[in-house]
N, C-alpha and C positions, 0 to 999 in steps of 0.2 A: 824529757822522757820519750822523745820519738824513738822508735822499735826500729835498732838497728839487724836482727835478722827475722826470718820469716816466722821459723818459732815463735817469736814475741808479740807480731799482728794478731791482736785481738778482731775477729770478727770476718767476715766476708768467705766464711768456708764453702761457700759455692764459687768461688773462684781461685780460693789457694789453699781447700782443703787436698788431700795428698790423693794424686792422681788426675789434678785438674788440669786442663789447658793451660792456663797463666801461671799454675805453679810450675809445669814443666819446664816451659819455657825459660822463667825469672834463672830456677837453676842449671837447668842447660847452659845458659848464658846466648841462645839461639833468641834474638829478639827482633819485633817487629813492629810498626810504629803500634799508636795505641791512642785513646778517646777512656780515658774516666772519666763517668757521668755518676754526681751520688749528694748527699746533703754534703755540709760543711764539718767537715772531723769528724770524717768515715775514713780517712789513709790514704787521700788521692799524693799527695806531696808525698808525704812518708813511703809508698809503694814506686813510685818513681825513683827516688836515691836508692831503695834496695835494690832495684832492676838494673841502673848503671854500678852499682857495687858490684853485684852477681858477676854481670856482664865485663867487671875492670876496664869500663868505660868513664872517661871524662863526664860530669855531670852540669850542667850548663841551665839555667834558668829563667827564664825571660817571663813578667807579668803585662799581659795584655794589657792593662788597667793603664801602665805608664808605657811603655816598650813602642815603638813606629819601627820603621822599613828600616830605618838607618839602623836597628840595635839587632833586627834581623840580620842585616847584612855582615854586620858586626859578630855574631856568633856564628855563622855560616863561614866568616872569614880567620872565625879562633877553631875551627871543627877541622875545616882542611889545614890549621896547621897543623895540629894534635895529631891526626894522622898521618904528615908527613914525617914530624920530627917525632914522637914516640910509637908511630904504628899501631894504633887503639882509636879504637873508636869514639864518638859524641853522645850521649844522651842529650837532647835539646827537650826541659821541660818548662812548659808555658800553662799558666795559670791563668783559671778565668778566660779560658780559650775562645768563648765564646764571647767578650769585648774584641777582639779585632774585625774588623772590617773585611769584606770581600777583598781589595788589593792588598791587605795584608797578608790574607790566609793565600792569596795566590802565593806569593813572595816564599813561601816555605816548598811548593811542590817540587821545584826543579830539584830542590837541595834531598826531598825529601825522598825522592826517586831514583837519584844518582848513589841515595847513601851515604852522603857526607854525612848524614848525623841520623839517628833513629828518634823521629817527635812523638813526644808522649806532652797529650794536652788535657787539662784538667777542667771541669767545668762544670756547676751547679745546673744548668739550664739543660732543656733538651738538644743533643746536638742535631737532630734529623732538624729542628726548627733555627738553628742560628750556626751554623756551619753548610759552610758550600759542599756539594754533592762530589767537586773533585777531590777537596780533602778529607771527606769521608769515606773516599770507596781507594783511599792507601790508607787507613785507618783501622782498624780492630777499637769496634767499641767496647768496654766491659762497665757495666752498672755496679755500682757501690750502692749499698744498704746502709741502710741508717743503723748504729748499732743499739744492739740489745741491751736492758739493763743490765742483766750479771755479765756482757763483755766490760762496761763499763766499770761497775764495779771491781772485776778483775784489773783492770788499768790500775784504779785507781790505790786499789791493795796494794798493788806491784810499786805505785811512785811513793807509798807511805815507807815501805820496807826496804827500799833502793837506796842506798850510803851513798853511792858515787854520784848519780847523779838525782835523786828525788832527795825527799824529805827521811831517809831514813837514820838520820845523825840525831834528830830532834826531839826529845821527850813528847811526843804526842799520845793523845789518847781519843781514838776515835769509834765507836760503835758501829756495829753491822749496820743497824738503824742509819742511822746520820751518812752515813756511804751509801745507802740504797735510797736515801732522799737526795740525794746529792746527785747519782745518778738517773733518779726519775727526771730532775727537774736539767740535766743538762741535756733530756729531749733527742739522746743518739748520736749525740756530737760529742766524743773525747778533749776536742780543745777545750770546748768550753767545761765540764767535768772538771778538768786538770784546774782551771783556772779558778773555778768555783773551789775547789780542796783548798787554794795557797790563799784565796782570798779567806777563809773558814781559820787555815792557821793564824792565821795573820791576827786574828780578831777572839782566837782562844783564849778562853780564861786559865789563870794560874791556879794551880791544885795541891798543892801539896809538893812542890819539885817536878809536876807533867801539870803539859797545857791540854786541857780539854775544850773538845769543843762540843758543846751544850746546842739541845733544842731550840733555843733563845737564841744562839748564835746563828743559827741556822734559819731560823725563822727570817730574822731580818735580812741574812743573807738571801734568800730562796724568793723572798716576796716580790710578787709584781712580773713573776716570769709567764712567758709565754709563748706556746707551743709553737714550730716552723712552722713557717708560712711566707710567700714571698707573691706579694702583689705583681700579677701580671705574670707569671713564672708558672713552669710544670707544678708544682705544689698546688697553687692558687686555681690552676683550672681543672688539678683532680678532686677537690676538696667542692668545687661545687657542679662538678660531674656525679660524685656522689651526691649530694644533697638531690641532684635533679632525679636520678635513680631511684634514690629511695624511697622519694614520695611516687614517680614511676610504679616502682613496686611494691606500694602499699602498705612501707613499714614508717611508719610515725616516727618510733622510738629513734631507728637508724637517722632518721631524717633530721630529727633535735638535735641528734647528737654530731652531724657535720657540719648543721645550720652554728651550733652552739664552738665547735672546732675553728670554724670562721670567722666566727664574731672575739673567741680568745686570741686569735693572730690579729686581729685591728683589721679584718674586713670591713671597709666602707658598706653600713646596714642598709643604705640608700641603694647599692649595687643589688644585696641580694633583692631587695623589694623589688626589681626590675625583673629578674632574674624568675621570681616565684608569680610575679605576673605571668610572663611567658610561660611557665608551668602549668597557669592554669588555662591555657588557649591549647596549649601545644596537647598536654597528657587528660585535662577530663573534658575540656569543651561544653558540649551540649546534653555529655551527659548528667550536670550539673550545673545549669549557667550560673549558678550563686557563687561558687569560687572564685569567678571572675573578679565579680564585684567587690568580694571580699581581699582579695586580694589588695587590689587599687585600694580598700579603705585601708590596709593594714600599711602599705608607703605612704597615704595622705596621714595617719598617725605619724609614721617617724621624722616624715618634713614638718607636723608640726610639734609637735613635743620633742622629737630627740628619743636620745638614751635613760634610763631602760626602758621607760614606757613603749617605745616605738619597736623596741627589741620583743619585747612579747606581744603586742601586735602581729608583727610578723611571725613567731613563734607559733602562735594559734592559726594562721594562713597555711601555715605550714601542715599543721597538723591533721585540720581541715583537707586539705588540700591530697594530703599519703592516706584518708580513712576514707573519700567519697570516691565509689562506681569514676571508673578511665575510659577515655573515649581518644583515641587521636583520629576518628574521623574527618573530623574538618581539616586537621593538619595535612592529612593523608590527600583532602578532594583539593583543598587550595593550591599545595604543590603539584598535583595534575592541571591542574587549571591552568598554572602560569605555565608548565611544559606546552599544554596545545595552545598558549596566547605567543608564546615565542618560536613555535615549532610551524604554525601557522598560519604567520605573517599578519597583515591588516585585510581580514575578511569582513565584508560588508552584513552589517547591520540588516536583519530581514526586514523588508521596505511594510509590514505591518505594524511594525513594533518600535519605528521611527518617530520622532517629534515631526510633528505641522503643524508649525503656528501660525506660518502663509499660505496665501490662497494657490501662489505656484507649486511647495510644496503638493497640495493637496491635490493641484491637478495633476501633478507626478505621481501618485496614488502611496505617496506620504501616509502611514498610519490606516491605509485603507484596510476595510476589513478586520480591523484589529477588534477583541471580543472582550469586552469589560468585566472583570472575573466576579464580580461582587453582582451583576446581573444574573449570574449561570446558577446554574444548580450545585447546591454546596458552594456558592461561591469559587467556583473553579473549572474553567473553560478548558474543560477537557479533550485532549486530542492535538490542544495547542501548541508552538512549539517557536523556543521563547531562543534559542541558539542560531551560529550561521548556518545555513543549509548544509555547508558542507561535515558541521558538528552533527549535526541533529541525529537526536538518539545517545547523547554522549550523557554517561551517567557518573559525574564526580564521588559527590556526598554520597558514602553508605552507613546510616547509621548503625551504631553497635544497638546488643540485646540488652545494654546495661544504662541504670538512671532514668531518666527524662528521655535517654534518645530510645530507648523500648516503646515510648509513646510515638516519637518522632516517627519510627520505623512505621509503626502501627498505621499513623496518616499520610505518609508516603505509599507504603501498599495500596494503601485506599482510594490513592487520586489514580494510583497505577493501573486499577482496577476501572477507575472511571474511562479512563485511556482507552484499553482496550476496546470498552462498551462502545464508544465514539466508533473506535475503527471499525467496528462486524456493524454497525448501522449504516455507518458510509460505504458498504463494499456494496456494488452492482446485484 
């Protein structure tokens, strides 16, 4: 059922809807290499054979997955024949573009700049993160979308009703219903769609002289499925970019609903519990140190129970976590901090605030001077100053107006205020 003209491309009409760049091109037959980047059975293959069709170019195929230097050379070496002996060009398409290697993907640019063949490579993964910067910038990337249900469902109309080559010889009997479950659960992917209908016929009950396929059929088909997601992959780290945003931005519901999208792809629940720790340092801090805690107890639940227990553990961490007053203050003073701890260099320690635990120490004037803050007034030796000289005066931490650090702010002002007092008593 792969869509041999463009007409028939279900989906992607931000890129071959009429008037677009790639559609012009495909039927110009004016082509230029190319980078499909998109889920699994959104037309990266299928969209390649159309463009060497258009084109009346040879169509040549190589999978990264199995393919080395030698099968490169190998189709670089059938590209300049085709050219020679029928004067037409190569389409060289390479799947999974993103398993080859740095010397492999060299191994394409000579060919792929002189024009022995136009590369069009195909690839789930982001190519800015797993493709070399030389073979992206003779590249045109274009992004694939995952398709819609009524694309799908359209597909899948189209393969029931098809004589020649779908299912349309065959006394079937399928409802809107049962095609629109069919396409929720194939998640924007057509292969899988297609596969799911032939597996649905396959297992049709007999009717009256038509096979129908029933609820019940469909039930045990459809069960156990579970929405993309790919560990370690673009999918996997937008899914808990969201999660970190949402609770960010103080929406719960959103937040359930990527944590829960996560956990339906077979995210490792130990990961997010890492994950939502760091949420609670990074995004409220001090304006609620109980998150913290809460957090760390919601991972000590799922290392010791498990699933589901340990899943709504963290679920209520979560919740917690998107509904309490934000603070990245400390996130914000720590990262200054390590900037002037690397920016400059190993400054010495103010010889007050020193350890002396020997006597030479001490006559080095080790700790001398040094003001015991729990002696002073309010417990706080004001005017002191606790940085290298060449800091002093440098102010990291600025609490927000929100939580606990409202408080914070409060007795920060107030030491600040002592400070000052110090300084107009010690002037001349």
């Amino acid at each position: 059922m792969r869509p041999r003209r463009l007409e028939e491309f279900s989906g992607q009409a931000h890129l071959l809807g009429m008037g677009k760049p790639l559609r012009i091109a495909v039927e110009s037959g004016r082509l230029h290499s190319m980078i499909f980047w998109g889920p699994p059975g959104t037309g990266k293959t299928t969209l390649a054979r159309m463009i060497a069709q258009h084109a009346q170019a040879q169509f040549l195929t190589l999978s990264a997955v199995l393919a080395g230097v030698k099968d490169i050379r190998e189709a670089v070496a059938n590209a300049q024949t085709y050219r020679r002996v029928e004067g037409r060009g190569t389409v060289l398409f390479v799947d999974e573009v993103h398993r080859f290697n740095k010397s492999q993907q060299d191994a394409f640019l000579p060919f792929v700049e002189d024009g022995t063949f136009i590369f069009i490579g195909a690839t789930t993964e982001n190519p800015s993160f797993e493709l070399n910067n030389a073979l992206l910038s003779r590249a045109r990337v274009y992004v694939l979308k995952a398709l819609q249900t009524d694309d799908i469902v359209q597909i899948l109309t189209h393969a029931l009703s098809d004589a020649e080559r779908g299912l349309g010889t065959q006394a079937l009997r399928f409802s809107q219903h049962a095609l629109q479950r069919i396409a929720e659960a194939a998640d924007g992917d057509a292969r899988r769609a297609l596969n799911l209908l032939e597996i649905s016929t396959d297992l049709a009950d007999d009717e009256g002289g038509q096979r129908v396929v029933s609820d019940a059929v469909l039930d045990d088909i459809l069960k156990g499925g579970v929405r993309r997601f790919d560990k370690g992959g673009d999918i996997f780290y937008d899914q808990i970019s969201a999660l970190h945003k949402s609770v960010r931005g103080s929406s719960p519901d959103a937040a359930l609903y990527w944590l829960a999208r996560m956990l339906d792809g077979g995210c490792d629940p130990l990961y997010i519990a890492r994950r939502v720790v760091r949420m609670a340092s990074e995004d409220i801090g001090n304006a609620d140190p109980r998150a913290l805690a809460l957090t760390l107890n919601a991972w000590d639940v799922q290392e010791r129970l498990g699933s589901p227990e340990g899943e709504l553990a963290i679920a209520q961490a979560v919740v917690y976590l998107a509904c309490v007053p934000k603070s990245n203050a400390v996130y914000t003073a720590f990262g200054a901090a390590k900037k002037d701890a690397r920016d400059f260099g190993s400054l010495e320690v103010p010889l007050h605030i020193r350890n002396a635990p020997t006597k030479l120490m001490r006559e080095l004037d080790y700790g001398k001077d040094y003001r015991y803050a729990h002696d002073e007034q309010e417990a706080y030796a004001a005017g002191e100053n606790y940085l290298p000289v060449e800091l002093q005066g440098r102010q990291y931490y600025r609490p927000t107006a929100f939580g606990l650090e409202q408080k914070i702010a409060e007795r920060l002002a107030r030491l600040r205020e002592l400070d000052l007092a110090r300084a107009r008593d010690e002037k001349p």
